[in-house]
C-alpha positions as CSV (number, residue, x, y, z in Angstrom):
1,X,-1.3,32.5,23.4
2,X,-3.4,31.4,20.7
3,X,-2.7,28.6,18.2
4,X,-4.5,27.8,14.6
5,X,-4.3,25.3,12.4
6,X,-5.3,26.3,8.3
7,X,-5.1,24.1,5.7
8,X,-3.7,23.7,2.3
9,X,-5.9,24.9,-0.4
10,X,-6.2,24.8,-4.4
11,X,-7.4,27.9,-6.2
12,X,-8.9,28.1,-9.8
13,X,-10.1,24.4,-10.4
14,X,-9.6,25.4,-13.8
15,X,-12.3,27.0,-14.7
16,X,-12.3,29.7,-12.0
17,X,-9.4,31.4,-12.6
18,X,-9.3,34.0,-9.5
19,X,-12.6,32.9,-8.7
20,X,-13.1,29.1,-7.4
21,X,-11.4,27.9,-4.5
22,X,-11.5,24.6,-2.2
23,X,-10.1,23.6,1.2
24,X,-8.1,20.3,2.0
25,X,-8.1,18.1,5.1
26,X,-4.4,18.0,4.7
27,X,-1.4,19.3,4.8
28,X,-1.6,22.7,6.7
29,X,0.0,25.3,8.6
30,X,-0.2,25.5,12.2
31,X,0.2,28.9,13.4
32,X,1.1,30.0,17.3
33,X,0.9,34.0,18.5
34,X,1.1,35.8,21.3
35,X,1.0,39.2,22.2
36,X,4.0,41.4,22.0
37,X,5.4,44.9,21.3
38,X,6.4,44.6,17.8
39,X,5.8,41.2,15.8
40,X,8.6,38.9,15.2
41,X,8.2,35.7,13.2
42,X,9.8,32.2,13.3
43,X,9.3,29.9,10.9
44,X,9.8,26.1,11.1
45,X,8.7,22.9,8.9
46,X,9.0,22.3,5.0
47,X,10.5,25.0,2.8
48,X,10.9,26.8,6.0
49,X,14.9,27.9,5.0
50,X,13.1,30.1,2.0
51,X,9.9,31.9,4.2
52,X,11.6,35.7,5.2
53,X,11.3,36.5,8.7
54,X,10.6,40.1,8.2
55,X,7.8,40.8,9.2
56,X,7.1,42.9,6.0
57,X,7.8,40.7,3.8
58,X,6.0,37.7,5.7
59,X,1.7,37.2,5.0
60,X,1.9,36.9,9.1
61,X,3.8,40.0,9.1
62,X,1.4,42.4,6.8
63,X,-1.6,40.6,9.0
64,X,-0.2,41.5,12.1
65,X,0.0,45.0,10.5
66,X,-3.7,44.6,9.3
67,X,-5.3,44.3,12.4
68,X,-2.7,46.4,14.5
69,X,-2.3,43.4,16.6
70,X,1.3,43.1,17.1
71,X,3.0,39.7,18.4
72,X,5.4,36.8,18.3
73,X,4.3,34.9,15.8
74,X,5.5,30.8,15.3
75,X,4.4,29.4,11.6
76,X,5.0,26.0,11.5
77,X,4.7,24.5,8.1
78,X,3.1,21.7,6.2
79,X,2.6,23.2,2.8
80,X,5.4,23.8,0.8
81,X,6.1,27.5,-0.3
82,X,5.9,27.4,-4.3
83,X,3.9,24.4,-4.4
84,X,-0.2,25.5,-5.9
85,X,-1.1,25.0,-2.3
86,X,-1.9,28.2,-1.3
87,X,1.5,27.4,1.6
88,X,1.1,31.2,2.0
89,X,-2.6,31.8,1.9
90,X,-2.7,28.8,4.9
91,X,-0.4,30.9,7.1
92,X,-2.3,34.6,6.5
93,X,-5.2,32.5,7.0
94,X,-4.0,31.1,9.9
95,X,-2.4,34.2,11.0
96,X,-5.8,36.6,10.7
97,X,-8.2,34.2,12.4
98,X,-5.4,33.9,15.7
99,X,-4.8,37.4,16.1
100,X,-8.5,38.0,15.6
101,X,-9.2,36.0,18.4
102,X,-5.9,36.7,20.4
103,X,-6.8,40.7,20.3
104,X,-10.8,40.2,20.7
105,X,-10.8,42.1,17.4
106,X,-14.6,40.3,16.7
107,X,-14.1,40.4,13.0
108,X,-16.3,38.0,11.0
109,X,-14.6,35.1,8.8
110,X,-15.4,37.0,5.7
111,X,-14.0,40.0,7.2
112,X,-11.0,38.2,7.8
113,X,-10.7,36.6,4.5
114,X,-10.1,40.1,3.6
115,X,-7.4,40.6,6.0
116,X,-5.7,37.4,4.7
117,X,-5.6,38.6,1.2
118,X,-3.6,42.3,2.5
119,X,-1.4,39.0,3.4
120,X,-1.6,37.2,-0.2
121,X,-0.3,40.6,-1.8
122,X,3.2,40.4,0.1
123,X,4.5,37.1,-2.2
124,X,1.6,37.7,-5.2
125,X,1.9,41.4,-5.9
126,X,-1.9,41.4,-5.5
127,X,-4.6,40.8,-2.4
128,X,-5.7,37.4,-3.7
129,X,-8.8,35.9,-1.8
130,X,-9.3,32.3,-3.7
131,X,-6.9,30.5,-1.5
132,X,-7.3,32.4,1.3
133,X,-10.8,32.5,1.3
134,X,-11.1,28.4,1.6
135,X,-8.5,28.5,3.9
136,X,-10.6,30.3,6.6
137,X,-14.0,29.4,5.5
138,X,-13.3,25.9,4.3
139,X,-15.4,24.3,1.4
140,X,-15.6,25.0,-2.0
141,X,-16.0,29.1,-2.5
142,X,-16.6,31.6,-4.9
143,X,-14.9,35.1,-5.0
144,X,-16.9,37.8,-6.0
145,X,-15.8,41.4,-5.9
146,X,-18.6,42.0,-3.1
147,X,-17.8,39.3,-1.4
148,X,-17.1,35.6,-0.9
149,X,-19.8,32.5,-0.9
150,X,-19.1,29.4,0.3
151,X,-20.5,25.8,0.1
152,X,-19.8,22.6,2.1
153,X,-19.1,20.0,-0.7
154,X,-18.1,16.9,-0.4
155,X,-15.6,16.1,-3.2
156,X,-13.1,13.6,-3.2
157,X,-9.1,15.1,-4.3
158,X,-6.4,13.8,-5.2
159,X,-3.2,16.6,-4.8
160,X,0.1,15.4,-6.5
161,X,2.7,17.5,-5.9
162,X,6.0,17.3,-8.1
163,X,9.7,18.5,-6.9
164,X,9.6,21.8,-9.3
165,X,9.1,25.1,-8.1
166,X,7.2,27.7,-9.9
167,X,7.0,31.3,-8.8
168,X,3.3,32.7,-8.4
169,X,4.7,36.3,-9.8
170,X,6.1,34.0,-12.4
171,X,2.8,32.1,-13.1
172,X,0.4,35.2,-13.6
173,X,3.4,36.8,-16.1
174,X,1.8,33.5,-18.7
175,X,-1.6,34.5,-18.2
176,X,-3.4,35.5,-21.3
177,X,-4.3,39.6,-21.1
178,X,-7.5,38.8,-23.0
179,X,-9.6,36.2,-24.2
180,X,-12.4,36.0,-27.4
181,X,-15.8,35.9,-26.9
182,X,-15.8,32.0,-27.7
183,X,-13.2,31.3,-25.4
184,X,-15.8,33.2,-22.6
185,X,-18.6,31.9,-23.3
186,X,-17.0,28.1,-22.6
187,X,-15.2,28.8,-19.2
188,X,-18.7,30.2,-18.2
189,X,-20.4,26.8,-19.4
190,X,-17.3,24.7,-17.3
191,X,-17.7,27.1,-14.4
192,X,-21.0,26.8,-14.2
193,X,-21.0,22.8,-14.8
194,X,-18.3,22.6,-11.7
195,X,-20.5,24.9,-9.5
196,X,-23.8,22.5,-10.1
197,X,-21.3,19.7,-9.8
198,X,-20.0,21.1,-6.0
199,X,-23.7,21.8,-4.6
200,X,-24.6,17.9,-5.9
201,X,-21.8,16.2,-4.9
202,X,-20.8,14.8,-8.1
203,X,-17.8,14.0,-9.1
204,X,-18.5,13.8,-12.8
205,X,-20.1,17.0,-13.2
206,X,-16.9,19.1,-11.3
207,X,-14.2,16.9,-13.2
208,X,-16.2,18.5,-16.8
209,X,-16.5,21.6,-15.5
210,X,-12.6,21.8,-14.7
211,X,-12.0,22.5,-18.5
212,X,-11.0,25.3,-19.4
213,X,-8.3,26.3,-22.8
214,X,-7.0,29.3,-21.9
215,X,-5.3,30.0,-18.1
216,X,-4.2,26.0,-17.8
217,X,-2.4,25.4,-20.6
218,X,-0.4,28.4,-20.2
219,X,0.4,27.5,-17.0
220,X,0.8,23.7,-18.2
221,X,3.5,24.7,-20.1
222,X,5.7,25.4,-17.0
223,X,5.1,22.2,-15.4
224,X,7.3,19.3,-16.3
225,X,5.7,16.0,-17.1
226,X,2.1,18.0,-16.7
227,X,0.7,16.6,-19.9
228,X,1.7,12.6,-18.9
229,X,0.6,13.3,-15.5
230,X,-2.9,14.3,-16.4
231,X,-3.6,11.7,-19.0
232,X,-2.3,8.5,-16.3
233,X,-5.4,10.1,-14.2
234,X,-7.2,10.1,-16.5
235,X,-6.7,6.7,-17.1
236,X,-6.9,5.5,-13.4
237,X,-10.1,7.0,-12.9
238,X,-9.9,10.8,-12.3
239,X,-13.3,12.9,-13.8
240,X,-11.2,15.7,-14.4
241,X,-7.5,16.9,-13.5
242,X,-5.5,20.5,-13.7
243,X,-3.1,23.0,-12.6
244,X,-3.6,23.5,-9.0
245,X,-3.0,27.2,-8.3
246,X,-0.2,28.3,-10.0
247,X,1.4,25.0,-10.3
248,X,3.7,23.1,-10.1
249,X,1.0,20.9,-8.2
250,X,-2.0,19.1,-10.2
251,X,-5.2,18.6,-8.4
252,X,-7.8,15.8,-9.5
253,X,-11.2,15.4,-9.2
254,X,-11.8,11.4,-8.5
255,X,-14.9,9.1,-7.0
256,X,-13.8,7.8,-3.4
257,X,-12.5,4.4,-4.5
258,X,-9.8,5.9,-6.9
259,X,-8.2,8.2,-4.9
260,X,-5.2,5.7,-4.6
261,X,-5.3,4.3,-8.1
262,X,-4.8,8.1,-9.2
263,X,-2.7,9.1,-7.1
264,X,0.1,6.4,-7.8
265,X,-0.7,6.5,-11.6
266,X,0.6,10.3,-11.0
267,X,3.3,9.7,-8.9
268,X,4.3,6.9,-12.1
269,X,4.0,9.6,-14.0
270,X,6.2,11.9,-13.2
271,X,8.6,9.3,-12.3
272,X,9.1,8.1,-16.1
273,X,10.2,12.0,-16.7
274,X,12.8,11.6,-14.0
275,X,10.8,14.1,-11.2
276,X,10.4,13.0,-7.7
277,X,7.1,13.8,-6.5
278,X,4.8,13.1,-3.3
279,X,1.0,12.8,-3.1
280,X,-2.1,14.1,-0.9
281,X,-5.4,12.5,-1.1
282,X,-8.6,14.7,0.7
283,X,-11.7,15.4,0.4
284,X,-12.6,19.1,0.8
285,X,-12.2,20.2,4.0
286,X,-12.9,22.4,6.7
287,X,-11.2,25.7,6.8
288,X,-8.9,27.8,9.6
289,X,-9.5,25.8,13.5
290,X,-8.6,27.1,16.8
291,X,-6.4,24.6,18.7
């Protein structure tokens, strides 16, 4: 028996549509397997009434598959399903790096990260690795079609995370199919300000280079009280603020002594447009541990 724990994550950033990626300290998923004929699943914790149990249509299912490492698998969760945490990259994640170990199957984080994505694809549509890359690596990462880097920043986050679901099929349907050369050439100059901004440590730099004018509003659009939200943290503090994922969370970039004042300026926020609403503060975090 082998039990992980893998933590909520926020892909994007803005900016990095597909691409960028970070890890939280909290919530996460904290996954339990042991070896068995055929896999079965059980799933307990928050939003646990709307995770299938079928093991095909479950990311610990199609990871189980994966690897060929059938088992009982328990998925205990702590990041809401729907919610722009990555609630179903944390349990592939979770999933891939347990059965890794419970098999002896030696595969290499970035090899699992893989693996986690074959996961991604049963609620996406599509093997997504920018939440389950930070999931298992931890740190802020980058996606590349050759592979995944990863750097250990030290960011201070605020997550707020109103009651509204949004659908991540539903999310990429408002995605823009193309883009003008103007619009390209400044996500490239936020992307690469948010990069420089994760390898110094600087708050300021990734809060600019979370801009971006063409994925986020889009996705803005489907969030209720996103636009009031943003600009109270804003206000409080925050250097920069967006869609987390595909919504309905927002995730906000703030210096470490107004982490509160943002999130409750937020959580205010939504409040005056009638949503309840509950609020994370991290700092990026480590990715997928072995209990």
């Amino acid at each position: 028996m082998v039990t992980v724990r893998a933590p909520a994550t926020s892909a994007n950033l803005g900016s990095g549509f597909d691409v960028f990626g970070v890890a939280f300290d909290r919530p996460a998923d904290v996954v339990t397997v042991e070896r068995a004929r055929e896999t079965s699943i059980e799933v307990t914790g928050v939003g646990s009434e709307y995770i299938p149990n079928d093991p095909e249509k479950n990311t610990a299912g199609v990871v189980a598959s994966a690897l060929d490492a059938p088992a009982s698998i328990s998925i205990d969760k702590g990041v809401r399903p729907s919610s722009g945490l990555g609630s179903s990259a944390a349990s592939a994640a979770a999933t891939a790096v347990a059965l890794n170990e419970l098999y002896g199957r030696n595969l290499s984080d970035h090899e699992l990260v893989q693996v986690a994505a074959e996961g991604e694809a049963a609620v996406s549509g599509t093997a997504q690795c920018d939440n389950v890359a930070p999931a298992i690596l931890g740190g802020f990462t980058v996606v590349r079609e050759d592979g995944v880097e990863s750097v250990d920043a030290s960011i201070p986050l605020v997550a707020v995370l109103p009651d509204i679901v949004i659908s991540t099929r539903d999310a990429r349907h408002v995605v823009p199919e193309s883009i003008t050369i103007e619009d390209m050439v400044r996500i490239v100059g936020s992307a690469a300000t948010l990069t420089a901004g994760m390898y110094r440590d600087d708050p300021d730099l990734v809060g600019r280079g979370m801009e971006d004018d063409v994925v986020t509003p889009a996705r803005a659009d489907l969030i209720q009280g996103y636009d009031r939200a943003v600009e109270a943290a804003r206000e409080a503090g925050a250097t920069g603020a967006t869609v987390s994922g595909a919504g309905p969370a927002i995730l906000a970039v703030t210096h470490s002594g107004d982490q509160r004042d943002v999130a409750a300026a937020m959580l205010d926020a939504f409040e005056a447009d009638g949503i309840d609403s509950r609020a994370f503060t991290s700092t990026i975090g480590s990715g997928a541990t072995i209990f």
